[in-house]
N, C-alpha and C positions, 0 to 999 in steps of 0.2 A: 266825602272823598270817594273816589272811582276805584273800580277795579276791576281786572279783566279774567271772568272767567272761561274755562273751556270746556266746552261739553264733549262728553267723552262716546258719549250714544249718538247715532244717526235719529232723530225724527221718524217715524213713520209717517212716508207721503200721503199727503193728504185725501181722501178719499174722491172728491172732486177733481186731484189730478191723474187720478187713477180711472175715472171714470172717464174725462176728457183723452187721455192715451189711446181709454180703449176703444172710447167710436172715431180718433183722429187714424186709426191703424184699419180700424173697420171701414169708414169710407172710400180708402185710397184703392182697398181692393174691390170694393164694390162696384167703383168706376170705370177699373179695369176690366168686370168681367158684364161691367152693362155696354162697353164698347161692344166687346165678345159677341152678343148677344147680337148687339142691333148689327154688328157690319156684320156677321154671317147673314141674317137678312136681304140686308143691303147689296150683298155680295151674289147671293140667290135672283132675287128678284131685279134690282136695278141696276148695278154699275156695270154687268156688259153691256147693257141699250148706250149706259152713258158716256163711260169711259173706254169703253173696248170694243166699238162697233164693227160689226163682221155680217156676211153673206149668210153665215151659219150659225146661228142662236149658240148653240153648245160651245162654240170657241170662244167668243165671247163670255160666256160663264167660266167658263177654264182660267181664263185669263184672270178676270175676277176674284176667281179663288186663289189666283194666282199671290196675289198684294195680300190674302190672308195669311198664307203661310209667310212670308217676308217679315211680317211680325212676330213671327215665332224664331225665326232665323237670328233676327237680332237680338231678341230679348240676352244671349249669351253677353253678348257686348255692353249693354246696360250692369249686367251680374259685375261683369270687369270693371268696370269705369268707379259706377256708383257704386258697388258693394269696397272698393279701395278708397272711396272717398270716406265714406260713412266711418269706417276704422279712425281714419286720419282726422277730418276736420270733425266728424260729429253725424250723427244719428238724424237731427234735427235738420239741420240745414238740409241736410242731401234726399231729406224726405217734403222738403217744402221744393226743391226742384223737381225731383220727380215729377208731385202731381202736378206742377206748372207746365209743364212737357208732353204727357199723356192727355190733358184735360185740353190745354192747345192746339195739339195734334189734331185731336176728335171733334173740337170746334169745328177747328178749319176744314176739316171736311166735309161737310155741312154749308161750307160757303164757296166750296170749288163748283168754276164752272167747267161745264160737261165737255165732249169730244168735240160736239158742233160748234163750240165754239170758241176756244181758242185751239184748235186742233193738238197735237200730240202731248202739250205742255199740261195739257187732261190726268192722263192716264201718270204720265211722270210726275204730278206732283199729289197724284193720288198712293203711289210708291213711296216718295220720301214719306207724307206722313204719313205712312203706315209701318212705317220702318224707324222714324220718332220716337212711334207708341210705343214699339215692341221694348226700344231701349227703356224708354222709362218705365214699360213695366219691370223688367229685365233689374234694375236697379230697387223699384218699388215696395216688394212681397218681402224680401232680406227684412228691411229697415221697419217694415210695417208690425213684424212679430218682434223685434226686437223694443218697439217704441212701447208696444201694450205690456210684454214680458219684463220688460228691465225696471218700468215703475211696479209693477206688482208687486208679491211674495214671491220670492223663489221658490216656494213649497206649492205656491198654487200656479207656475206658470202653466201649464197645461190646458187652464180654463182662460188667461190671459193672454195666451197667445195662439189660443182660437179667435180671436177677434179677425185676426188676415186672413182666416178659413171661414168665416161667413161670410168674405167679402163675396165668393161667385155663387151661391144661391139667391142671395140679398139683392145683387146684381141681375141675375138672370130675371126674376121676378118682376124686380123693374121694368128692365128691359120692355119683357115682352107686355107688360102693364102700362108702357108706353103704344108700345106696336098695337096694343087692340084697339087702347082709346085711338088711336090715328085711325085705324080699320075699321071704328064704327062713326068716326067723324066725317071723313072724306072718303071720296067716291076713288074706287081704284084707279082708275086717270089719274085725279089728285096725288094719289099716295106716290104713286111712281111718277110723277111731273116733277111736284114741289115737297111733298109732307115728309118725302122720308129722310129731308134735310133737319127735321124739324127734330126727332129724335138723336141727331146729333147736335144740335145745337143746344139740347137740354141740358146736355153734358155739362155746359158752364154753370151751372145749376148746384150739380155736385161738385164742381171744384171751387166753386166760393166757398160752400159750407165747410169743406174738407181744409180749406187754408185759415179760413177761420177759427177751424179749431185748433189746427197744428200750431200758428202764429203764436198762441197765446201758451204755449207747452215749453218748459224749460227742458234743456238737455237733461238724457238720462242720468239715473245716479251712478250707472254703472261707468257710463263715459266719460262722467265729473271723476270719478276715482281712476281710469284711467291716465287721465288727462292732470293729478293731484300727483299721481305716483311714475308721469311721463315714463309710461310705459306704451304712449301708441306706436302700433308699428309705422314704419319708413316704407317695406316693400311687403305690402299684407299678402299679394297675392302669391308671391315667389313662398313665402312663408309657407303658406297655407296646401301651396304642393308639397313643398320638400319638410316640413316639418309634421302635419296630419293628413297623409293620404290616405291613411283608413279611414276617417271619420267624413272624408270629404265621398268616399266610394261609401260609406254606409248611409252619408245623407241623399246619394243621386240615387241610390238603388231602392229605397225606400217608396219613393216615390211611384214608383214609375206602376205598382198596382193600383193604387190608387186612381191615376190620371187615368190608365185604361179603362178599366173597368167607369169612370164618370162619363168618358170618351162614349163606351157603351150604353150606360143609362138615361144619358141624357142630349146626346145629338146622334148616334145611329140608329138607335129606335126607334125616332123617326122614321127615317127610312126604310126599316126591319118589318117598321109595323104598317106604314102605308104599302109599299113596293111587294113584300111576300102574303102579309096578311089578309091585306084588300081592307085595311080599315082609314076611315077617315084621316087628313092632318092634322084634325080639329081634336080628335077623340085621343091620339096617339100624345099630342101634346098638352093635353088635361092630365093624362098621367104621367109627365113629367115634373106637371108644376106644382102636380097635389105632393109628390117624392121632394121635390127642392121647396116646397112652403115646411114640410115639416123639417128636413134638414137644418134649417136658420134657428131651430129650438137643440135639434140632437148634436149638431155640433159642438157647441159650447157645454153641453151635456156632458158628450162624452170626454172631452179637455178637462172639464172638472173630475171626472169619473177617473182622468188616469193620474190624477194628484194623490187619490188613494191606493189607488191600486197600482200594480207595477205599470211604470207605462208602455215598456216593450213587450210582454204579456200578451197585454189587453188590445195591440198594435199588430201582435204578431196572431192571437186567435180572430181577430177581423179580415186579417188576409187570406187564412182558412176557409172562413166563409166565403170572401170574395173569389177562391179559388172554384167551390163549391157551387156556388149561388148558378152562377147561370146555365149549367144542366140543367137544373130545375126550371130555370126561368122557361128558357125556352120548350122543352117538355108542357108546360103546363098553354106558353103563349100559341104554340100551333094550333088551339083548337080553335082560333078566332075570336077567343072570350072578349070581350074589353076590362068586365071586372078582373079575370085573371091576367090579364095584362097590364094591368094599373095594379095590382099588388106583389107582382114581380119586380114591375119597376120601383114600387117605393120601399121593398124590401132592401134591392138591390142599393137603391141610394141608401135606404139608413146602414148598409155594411159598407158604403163610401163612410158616410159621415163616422162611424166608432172606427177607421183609421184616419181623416182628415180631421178631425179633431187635436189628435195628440201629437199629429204631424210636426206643425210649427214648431213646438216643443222639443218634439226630438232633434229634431236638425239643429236649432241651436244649441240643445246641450251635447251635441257630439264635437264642438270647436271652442278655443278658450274664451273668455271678454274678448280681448283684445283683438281677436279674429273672428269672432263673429259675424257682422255684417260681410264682411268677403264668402267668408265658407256658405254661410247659409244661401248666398246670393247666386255664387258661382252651382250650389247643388243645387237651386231650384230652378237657374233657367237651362242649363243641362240636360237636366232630368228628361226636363221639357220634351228639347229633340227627341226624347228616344220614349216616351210615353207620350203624353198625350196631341203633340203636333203629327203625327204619324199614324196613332192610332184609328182613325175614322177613315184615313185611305189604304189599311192594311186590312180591316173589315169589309171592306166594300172589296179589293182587291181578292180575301177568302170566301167570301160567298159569292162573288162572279165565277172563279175558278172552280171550286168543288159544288154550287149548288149546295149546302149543306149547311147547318147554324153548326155542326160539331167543330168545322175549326176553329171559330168564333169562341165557342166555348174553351175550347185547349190552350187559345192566344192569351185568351184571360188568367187562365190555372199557370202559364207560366210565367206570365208577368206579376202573378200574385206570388208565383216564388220565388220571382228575383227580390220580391218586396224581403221577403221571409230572412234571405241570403245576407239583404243589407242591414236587418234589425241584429242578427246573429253578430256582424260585424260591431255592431255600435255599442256604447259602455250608455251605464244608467246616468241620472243626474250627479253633480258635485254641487249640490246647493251652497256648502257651508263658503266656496268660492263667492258665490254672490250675495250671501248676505253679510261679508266682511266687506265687498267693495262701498255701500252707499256709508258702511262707517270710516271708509278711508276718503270720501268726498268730504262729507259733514267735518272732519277734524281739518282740513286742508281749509276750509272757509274762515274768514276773518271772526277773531276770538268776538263772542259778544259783548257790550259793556253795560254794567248792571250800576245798580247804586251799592 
């Protein structure tokens, strides 16, 4: 005779889908910031000749740079779209579109042909998909911390939900680990002819494996227990203003030291360190990459680091640092060192990494389950605007005017205190919230039948 038992405990997920979560949340960002990588590049070197032909080099470049920021521009409308979906239909779905979206976009630009030859339809359709990307990423980053965080421990999200904060060093890395092998394969004709189609064509690379793994990932628990106790919002976004505008102003403010200060360490220095210091491109971005190789260990470091420790703490004395750091930095890089200038920089990155680490983490626990994907979505490509899409044309715009690295410095100390202003606003975690949702999924699931 049968009989139907009910299990009254959730399962602890399995460690394989916990593992699967966490590189399916890791890749999506990764390819969002190896795009980064390569179309700044691309954007440098090739697509004025290609898309934006002009009498005068420089306007062409401008232009060029121009379809960069366009991706930044939309990313807000992605946060809208897909962070309202994600609540509604699911975590999962809305993250198998994304990387469909972004990884397509980056293809296809790789397959466009140039100005000369279909004329203006060039540059216009170098626009759309770069304005694609932005939405997909725009919707991406939310879902990506939510996918790794919602299978884990509540108690350890911190280290779980840095997986979508190594996605831009992992990325960058790439990137430019593409870009050399191309630069030692082909002759620079080549590279700016045909090759540097070739780096975005790899992209389809990363977006197999990324869907591959996503495909095989069931919805979160957290979204099963929403979805068990139909409790998803109708109008998440409407919610999410008029019901948590602190938590939504303590997730955009948070941010925004962060972005600068990366914005700083690892694409103005560049310039800071070729244009004022007289040192090579070569030498300036060695110590970049030697800062972002170790970051792919210290971020996930410090996310584990703030499951013990307070995490707005340990969030809020890293922004101290980051307020601090670059006096010193610059002090020490005027003397033309290169060792002193690669230890500034990697210094600089690891006081990114012990606030990007706990990042993710915070922003979602400053908004409930059931609004999460919105809020976190809607604070992170916000943020965006006002950190780090602006910051590398507000540095170049303070050291053209004053001649000086001190405003440079002060831009940073006060975007580290807005960071400061939004941790002060934000409340600590409510774990015990999340570890009664995957038992309120697990009990909603058809009773077992035993003998």
């Amino acid at each position: 005779m049968q009989h139907t038992q009910q299990a009254t405990e959730a399962p602890p997920p399995g460690l394989s889908g916990i593992r699967r979560a966490f590189f399916a949340s890791l890749t999506g960002t990764a390819l969002e910031w190896y795009d980064f990588a390569v179309y700044s590049a691309a954007a440098a070197l090739v697509f004025g000749d290609h898309f934006f032909p002009s009498e005068d080099p420089l306007t062409g470049t401008l232009l060029a740079f121009s379809t960069y920021a366009v991706g930044y521009l939309s990313r807000p409308l992605g946060g809208f779209v897909f962070g309202r979906l994600g609540d509604v239909i699911g975590r999962k779905k809305v993250l198998i579109a994304t990387l469909i979206l972004i990884g397509v976009a980056t293809f296809l630009i790789g397959l466009l042909p140039a100005y000369g030859t279909v004329g203006v339809a060039a540059p216009i359709a170098l626009v759309v998909l770069r304005f694609a990307q932005g939405v997909g990423v725009g919707g991406e980053w939310g879902g990506a911390v939510l996918l790794s965080s919602e299978f884990g421990d509540p108690r350890r999200r911190g280290f779980y939900a840095s997986a979508a904060q190594v996605g831009p060093p992992a990325g960058n890395l790439l990137a430019n680990g593409v870009l050399a092998a191309l630069g030692a394969l082909l002759t620079e004709d080549q590279f700016l002819s045909w090759g540097w189609r070739v780096a975005f064509l790899l992209s389809g690379v990363l977006v197999g494996f990324g869907l591959w793994i996503r495909a095989k990932l069931e919805e979160t628990p957290v979204f099963k227990a929403m979805q068990a106790e139909q409790s998803r919002p109708e109008a998440p976004i409407r919610e999410v203003f008029t019901t948590q505008p602190r938590a939504l102003c303590a997730a955009i403010l948070c941010r925004v030291g962060p972005d600068v200060l990366y914005a700083m360490f690892t694409v103005f220095v560049l310039t800071y360190a070729t244009g004022e210091l007289g040192m090579a491109r070569g030498s300036a971005l060695a110590a970049v990459l030697i800062g972002s190789s170790l970051q792919v260990f210290l971020i996930p470091l410090a996310g584990a680091l703030s499951d013990r420790v307070n995490r707005r703490l340990l969030y809020g004395c890293a922004a101290v640092a980051a307020g601090v750091w670059p006096f010193v930095f610059f002090l020490m890089a005027d003397g033309g060192s290169w060792p002193l200038l690669a230890f500034g920089v990697v210094v600089g990155l690891a006081i990114h990494s012990v606030m990007y680490g706990p990042q993710a983490a915070f922003i979602a626990e400053q908004f409930s389950p059931r609004l999460r994907y919105t809020g976190s979505s809607l604070a992170y490509t916000l943020a965006g605007l006002i950190g780090g899409a602006v910051a590398p044309l507000l540095f170049t715009a303070l050291l053209s005017s004053y001649d000086s690295w001190v405003p440079l410095a002060l831009y940073i100390a006060v975007a580290a205190a807005v960071t400061i202003a939004g941790l002060s606003l934000g409340r600590d975690a409510d774990d015990a919230t999340d570890e009664e949702m995957p038992r309120v999924a697990h009990a909603s699931e058809p009773a077992a039948e035993v003998s």
